[in-house]
Backbone as XML, in Angstrom:
<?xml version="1.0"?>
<chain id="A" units="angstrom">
  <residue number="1" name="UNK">
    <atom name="N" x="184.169" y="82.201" z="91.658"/>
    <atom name="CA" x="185.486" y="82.617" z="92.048"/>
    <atom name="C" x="185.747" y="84.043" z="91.608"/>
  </residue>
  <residue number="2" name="UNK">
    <atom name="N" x="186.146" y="84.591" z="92.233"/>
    <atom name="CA" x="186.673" y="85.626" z="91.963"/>
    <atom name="C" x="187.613" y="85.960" z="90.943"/>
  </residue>
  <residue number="3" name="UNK">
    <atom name="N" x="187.711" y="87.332" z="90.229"/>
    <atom name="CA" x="189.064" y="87.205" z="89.110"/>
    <atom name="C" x="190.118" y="87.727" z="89.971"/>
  </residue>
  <residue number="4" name="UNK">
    <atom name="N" x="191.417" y="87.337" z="88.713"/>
    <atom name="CA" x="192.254" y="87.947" z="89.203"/>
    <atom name="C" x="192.796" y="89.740" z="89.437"/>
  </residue>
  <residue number="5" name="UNK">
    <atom name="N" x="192.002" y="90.496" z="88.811"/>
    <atom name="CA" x="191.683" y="91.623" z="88.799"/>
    <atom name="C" x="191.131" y="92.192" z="90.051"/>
  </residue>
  <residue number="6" name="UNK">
    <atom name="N" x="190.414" y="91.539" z="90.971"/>
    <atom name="CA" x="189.917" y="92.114" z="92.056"/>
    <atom name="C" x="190.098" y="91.433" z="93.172"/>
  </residue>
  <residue number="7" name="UNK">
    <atom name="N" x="191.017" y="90.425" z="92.755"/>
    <atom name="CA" x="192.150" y="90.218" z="93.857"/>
    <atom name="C" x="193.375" y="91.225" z="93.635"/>
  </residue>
  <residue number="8" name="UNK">
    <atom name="N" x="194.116" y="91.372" z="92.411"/>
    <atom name="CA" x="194.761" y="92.330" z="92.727"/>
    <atom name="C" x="194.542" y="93.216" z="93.609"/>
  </residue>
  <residue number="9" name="UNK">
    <atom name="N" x="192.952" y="93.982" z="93.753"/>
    <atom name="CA" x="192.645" y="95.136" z="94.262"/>
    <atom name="C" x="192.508" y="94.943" z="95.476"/>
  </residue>
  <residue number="10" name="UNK">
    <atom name="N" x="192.046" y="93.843" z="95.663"/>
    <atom name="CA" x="191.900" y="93.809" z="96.901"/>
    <atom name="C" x="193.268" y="93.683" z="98.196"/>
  </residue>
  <residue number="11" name="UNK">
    <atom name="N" x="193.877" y="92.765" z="97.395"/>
    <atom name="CA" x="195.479" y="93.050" z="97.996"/>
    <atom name="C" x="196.704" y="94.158" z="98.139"/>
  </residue>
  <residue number="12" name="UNK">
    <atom name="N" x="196.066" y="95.034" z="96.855"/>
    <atom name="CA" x="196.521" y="96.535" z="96.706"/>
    <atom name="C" x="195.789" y="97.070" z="97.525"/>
  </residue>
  <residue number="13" name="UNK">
    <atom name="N" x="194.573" y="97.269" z="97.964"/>
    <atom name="CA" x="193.883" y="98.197" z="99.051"/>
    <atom name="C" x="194.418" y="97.965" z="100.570"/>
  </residue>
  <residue number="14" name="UNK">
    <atom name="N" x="194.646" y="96.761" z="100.721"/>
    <atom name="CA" x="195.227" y="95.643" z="101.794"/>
    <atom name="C" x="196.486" y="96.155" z="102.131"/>
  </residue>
  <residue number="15" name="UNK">
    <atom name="N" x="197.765" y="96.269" z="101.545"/>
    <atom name="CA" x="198.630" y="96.923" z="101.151"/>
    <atom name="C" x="198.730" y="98.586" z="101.574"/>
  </residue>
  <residue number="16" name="UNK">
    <atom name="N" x="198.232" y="98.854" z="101.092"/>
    <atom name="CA" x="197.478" y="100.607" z="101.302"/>
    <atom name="C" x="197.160" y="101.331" z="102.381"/>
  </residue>
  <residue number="17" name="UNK">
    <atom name="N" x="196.384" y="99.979" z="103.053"/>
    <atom name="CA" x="195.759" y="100.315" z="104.472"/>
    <atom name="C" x="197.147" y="100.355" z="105.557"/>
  </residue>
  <residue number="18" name="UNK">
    <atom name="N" x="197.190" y="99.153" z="105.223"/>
    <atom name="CA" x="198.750" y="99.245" z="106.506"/>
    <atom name="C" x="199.876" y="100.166" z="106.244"/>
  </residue>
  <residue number="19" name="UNK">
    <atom name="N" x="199.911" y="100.329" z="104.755"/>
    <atom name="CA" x="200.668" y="101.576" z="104.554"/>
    <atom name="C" x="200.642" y="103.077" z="105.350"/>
  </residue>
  <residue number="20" name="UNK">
    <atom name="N" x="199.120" y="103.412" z="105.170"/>
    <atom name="CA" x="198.834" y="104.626" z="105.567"/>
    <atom name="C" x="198.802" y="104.295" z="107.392"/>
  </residue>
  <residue number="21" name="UNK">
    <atom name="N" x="198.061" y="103.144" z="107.645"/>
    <atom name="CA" x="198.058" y="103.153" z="109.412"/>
    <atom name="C" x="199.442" y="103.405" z="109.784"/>
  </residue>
  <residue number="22" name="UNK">
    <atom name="N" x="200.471" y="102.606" z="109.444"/>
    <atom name="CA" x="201.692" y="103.192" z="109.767"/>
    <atom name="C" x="202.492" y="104.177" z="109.907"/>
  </residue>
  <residue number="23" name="UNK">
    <atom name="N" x="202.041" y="104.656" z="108.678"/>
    <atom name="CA" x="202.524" y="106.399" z="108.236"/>
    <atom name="C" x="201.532" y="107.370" z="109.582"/>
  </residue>
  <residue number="24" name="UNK">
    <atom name="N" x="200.629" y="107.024" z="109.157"/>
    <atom name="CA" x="199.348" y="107.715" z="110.647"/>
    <atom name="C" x="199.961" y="107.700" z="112.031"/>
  </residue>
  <residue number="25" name="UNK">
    <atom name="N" x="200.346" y="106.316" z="112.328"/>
    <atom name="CA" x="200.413" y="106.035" z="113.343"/>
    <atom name="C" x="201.959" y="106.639" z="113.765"/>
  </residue>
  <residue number="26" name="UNK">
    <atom name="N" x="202.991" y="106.765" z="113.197"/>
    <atom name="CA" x="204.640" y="107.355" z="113.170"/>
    <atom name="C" x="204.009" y="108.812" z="113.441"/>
  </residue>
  <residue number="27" name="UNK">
    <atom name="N" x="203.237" y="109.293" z="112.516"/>
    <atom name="CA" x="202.619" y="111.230" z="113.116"/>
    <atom name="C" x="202.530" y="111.416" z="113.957"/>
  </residue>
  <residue number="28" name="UNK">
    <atom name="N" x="201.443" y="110.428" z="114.410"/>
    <atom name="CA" x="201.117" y="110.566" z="115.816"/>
    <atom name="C" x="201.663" y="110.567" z="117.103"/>
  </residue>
  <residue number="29" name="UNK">
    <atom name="N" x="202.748" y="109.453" z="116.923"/>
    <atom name="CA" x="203.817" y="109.059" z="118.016"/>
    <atom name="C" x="204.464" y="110.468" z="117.781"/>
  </residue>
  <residue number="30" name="UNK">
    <atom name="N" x="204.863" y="111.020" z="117.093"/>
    <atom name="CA" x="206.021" y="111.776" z="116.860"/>
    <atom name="C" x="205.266" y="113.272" z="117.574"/>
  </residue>
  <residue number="31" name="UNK">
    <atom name="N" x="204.433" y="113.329" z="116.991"/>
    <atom name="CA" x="203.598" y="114.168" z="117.450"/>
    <atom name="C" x="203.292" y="114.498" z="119.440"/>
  </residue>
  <residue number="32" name="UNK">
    <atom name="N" x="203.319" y="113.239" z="119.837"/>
    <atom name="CA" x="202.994" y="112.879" z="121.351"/>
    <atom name="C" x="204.545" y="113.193" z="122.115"/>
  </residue>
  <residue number="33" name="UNK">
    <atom name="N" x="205.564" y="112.783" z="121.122"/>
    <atom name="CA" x="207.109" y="112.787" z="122.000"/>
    <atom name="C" x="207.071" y="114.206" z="121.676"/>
  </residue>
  <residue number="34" name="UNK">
    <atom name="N" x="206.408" y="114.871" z="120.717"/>
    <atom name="CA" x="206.789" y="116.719" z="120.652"/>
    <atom name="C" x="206.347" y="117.481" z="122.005"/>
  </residue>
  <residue number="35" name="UNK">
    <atom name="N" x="204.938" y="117.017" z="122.182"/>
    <atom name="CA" x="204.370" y="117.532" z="123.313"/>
    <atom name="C" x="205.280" y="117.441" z="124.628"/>
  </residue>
  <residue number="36" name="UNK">
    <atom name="N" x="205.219" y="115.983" z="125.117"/>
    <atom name="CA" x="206.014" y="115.387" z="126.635"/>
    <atom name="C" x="207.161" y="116.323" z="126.472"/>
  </residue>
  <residue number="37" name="UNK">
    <atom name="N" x="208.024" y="116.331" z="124.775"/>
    <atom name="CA" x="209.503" y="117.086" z="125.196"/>
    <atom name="C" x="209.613" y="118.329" z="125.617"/>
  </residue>
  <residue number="38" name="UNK">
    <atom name="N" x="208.297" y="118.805" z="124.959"/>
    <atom name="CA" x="207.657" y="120.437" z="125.212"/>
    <atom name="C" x="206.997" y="120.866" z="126.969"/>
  </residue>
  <residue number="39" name="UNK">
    <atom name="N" x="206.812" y="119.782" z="127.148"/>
    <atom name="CA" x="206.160" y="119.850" z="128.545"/>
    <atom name="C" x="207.353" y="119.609" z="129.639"/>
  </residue>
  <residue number="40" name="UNK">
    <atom name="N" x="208.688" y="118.866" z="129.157"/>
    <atom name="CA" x="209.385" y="118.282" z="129.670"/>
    <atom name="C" x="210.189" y="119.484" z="130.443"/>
  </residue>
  <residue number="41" name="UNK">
    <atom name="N" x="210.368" y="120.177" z="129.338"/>
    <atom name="CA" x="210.982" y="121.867" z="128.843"/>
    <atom name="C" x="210.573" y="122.881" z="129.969"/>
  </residue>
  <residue number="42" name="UNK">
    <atom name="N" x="209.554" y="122.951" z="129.984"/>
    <atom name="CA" x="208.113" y="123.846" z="130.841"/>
    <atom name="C" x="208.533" y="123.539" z="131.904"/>
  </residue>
  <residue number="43" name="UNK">
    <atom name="N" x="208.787" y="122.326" z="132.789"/>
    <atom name="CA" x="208.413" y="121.643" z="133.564"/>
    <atom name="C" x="210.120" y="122.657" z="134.362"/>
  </residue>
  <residue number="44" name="UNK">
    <atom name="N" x="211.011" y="122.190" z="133.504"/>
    <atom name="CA" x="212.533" y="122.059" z="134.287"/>
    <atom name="C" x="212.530" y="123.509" z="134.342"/>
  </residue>
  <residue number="45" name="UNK">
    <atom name="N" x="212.100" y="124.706" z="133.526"/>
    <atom name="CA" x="212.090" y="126.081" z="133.126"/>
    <atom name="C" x="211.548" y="126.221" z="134.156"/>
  </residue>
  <residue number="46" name="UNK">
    <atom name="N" x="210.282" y="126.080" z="134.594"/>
    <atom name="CA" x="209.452" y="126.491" z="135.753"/>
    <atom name="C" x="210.149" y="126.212" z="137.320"/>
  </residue>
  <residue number="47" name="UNK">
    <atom name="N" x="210.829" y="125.126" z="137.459"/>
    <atom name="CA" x="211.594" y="124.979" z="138.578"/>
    <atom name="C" x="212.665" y="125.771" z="138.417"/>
  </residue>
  <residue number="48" name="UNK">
    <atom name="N" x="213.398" y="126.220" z="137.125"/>
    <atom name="CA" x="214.803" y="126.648" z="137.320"/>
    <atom name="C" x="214.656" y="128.366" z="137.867"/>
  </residue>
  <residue number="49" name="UNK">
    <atom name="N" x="213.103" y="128.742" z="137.687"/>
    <atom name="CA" x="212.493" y="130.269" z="137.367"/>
    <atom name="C" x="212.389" y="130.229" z="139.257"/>
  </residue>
  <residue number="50" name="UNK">
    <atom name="N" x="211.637" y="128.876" z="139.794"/>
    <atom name="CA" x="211.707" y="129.399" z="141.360"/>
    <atom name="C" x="213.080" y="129.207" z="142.574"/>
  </residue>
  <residue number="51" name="UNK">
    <atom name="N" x="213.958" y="128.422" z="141.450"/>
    <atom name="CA" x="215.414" y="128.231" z="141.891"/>
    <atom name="C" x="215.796" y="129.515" z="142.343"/>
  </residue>
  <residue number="52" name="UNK">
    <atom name="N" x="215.621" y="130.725" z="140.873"/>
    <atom name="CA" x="216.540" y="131.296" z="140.680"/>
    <atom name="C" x="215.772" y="132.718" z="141.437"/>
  </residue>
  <residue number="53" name="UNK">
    <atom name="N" x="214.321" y="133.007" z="141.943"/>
    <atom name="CA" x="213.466" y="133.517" z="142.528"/>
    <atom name="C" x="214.047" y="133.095" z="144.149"/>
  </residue>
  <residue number="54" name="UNK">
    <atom name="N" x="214.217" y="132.194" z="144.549"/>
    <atom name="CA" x="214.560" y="131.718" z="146.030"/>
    <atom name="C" x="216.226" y="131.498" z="146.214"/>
  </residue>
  <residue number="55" name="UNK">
    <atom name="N" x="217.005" y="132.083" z="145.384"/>
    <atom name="CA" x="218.000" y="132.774" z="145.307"/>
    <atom name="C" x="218.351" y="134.365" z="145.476"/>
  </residue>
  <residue number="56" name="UNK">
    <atom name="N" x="217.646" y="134.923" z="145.019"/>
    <atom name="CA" x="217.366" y="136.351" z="144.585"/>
    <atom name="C" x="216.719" y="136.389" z="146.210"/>
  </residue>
  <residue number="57" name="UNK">
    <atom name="N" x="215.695" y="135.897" z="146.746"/>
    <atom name="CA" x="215.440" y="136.291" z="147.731"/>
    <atom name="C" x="216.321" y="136.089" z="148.849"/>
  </residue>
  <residue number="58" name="UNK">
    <atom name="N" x="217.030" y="135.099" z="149.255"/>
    <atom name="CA" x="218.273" y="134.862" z="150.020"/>
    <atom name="C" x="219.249" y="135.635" z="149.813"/>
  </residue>
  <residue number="59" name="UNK">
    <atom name="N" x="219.880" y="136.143" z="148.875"/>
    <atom name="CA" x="220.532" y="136.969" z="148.693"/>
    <atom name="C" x="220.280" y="138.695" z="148.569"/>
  </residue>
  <residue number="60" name="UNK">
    <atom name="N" x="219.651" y="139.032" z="148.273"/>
    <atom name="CA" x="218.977" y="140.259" z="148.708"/>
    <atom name="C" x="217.423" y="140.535" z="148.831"/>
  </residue>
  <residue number="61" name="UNK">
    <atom name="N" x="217.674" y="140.686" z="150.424"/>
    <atom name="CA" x="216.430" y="140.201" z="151.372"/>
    <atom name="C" x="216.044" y="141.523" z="151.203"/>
  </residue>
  <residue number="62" name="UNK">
    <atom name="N" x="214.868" y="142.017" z="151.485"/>
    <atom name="CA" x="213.914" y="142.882" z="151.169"/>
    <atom name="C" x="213.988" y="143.648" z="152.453"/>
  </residue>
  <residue number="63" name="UNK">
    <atom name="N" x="213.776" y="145.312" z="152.182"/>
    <atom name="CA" x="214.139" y="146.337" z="153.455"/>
    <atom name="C" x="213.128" y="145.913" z="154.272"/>
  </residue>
  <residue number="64" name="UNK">
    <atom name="N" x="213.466" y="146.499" z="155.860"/>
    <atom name="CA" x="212.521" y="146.432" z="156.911"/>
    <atom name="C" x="211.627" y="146.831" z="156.569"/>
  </residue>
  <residue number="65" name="UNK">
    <atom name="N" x="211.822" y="148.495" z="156.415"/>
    <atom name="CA" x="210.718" y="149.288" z="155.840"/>
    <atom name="C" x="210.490" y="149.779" z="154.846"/>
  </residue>
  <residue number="66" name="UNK">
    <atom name="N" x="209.548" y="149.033" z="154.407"/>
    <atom name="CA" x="208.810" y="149.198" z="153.170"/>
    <atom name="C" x="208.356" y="150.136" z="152.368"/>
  </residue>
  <residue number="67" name="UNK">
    <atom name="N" x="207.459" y="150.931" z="153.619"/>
    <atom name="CA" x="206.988" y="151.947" z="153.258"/>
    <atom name="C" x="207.762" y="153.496" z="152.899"/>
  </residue>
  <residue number="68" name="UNK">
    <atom name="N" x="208.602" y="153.346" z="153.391"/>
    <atom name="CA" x="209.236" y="154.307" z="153.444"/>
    <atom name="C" x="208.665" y="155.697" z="153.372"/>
  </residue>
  <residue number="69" name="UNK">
    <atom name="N" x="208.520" y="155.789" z="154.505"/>
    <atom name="CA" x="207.881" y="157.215" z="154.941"/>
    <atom name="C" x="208.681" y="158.310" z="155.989"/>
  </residue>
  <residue number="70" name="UNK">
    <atom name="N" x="208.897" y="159.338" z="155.440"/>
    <atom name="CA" x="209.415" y="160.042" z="156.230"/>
    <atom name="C" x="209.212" y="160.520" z="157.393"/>
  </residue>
  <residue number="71" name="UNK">
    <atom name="N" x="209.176" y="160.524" z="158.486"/>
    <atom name="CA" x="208.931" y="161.217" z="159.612"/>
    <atom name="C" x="209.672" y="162.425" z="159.914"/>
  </residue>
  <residue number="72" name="UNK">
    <atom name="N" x="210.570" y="162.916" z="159.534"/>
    <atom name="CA" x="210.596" y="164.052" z="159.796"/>
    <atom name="C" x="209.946" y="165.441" z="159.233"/>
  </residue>
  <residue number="73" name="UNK">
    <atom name="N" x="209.646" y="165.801" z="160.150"/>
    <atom name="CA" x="208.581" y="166.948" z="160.027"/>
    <atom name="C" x="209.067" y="168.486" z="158.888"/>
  </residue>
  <residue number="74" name="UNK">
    <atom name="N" x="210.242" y="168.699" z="158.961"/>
    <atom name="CA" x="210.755" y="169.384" z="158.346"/>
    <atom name="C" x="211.402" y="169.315" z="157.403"/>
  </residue>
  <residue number="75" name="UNK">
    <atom name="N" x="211.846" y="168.309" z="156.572"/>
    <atom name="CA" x="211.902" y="167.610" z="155.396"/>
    <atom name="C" x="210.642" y="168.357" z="154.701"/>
  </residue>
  <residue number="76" name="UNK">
    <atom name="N" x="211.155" y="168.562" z="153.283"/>
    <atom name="CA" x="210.271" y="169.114" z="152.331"/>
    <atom name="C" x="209.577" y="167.615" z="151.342"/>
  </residue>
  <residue number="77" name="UNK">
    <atom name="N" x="209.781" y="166.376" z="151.931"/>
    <atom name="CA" x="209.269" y="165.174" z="151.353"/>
    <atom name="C" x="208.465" y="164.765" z="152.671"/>
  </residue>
  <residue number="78" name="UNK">
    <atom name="N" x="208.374" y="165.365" z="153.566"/>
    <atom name="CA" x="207.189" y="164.806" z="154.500"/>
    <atom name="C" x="205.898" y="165.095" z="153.803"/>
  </residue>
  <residue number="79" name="UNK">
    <atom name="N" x="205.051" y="163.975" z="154.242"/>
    <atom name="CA" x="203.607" y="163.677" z="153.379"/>
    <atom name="C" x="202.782" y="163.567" z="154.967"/>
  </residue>
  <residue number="80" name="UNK">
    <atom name="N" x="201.770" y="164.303" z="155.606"/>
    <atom name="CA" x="201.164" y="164.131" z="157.054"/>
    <atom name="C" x="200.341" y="162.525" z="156.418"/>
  </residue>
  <residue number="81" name="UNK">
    <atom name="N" x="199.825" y="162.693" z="155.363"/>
    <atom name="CA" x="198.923" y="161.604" z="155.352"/>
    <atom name="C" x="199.361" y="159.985" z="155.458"/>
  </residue>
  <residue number="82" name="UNK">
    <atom name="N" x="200.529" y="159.793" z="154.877"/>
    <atom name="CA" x="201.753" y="158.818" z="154.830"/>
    <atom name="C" x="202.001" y="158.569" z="156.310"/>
  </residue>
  <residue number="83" name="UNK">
    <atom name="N" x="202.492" y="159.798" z="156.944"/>
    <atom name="CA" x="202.697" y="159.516" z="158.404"/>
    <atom name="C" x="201.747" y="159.190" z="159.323"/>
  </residue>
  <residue number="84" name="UNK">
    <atom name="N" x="200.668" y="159.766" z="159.515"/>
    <atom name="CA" x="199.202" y="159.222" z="159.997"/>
    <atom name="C" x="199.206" y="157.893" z="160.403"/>
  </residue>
  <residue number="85" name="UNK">
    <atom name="N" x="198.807" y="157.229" z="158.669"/>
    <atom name="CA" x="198.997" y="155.902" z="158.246"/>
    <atom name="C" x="199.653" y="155.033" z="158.805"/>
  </residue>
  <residue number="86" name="UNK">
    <atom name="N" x="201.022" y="155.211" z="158.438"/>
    <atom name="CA" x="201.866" y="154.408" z="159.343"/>
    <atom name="C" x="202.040" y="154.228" z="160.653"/>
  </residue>
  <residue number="87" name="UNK">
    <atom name="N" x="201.624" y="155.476" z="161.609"/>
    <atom name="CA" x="201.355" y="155.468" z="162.504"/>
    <atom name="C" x="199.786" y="154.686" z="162.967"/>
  </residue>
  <residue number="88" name="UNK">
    <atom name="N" x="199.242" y="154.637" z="161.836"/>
    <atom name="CA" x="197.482" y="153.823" z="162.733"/>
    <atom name="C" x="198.144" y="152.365" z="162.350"/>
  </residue>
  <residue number="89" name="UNK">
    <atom name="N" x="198.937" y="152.402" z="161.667"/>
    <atom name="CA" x="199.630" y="150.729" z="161.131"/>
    <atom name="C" x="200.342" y="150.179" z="162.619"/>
  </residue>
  <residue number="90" name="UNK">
    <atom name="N" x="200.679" y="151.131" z="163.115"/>
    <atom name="CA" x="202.012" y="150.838" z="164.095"/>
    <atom name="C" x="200.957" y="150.241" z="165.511"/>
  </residue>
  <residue number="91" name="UNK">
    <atom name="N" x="200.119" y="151.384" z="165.932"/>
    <atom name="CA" x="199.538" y="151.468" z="166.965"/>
    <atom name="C" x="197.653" y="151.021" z="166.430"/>
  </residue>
  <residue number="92" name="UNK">
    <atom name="N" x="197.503" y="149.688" z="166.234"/>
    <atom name="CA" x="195.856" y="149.808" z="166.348"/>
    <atom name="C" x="195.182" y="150.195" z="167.044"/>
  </residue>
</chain>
């Protein structure tokens, strides 16, 4: 038979174990709801970012022309090479 000495221990180790699995196991959970809430976060941020992107675009819609190139010839901001361009853009 065993003594009573290493039954104590053995029921103290016994004790111990489920102690710590529990404690382990609460980290972990806690740990997992940090992530999902963190992801949860990401998730609504990222939709509210193309909400507010497809707003911005409905509301101020982007010029015809883009390029903005001058065509007039006598303007001291005419660029020939700019105009060219736009012109081989216009007419392939």
């Amino acid at each position: 038979m065993a003594s009573t000495g290493v039954n104590v221990l053995r029921w103290s180790a016994l004790a111990g174990g489920l102690f710590y699995g529990f404690s382990h196991q609460r980290a972990i959970t806690a740990t997992q709801k940090a992530e999902h809430s963190k992801h949860e976060y990401e998730k609504k941020q990222k939709v509210i970012e193309q909400a507010k992107a497809e707003y911005a675009k409905l509301k101020n819609p982007a010029p015809a022309s883009a390029d903005n190139v001058v065509t007039d010839v006598n303007s001291p901001q005419f660029d020939l090479e700019k105009f060219l361009v736009k012109v081989a853009k216009e007419n392939p």
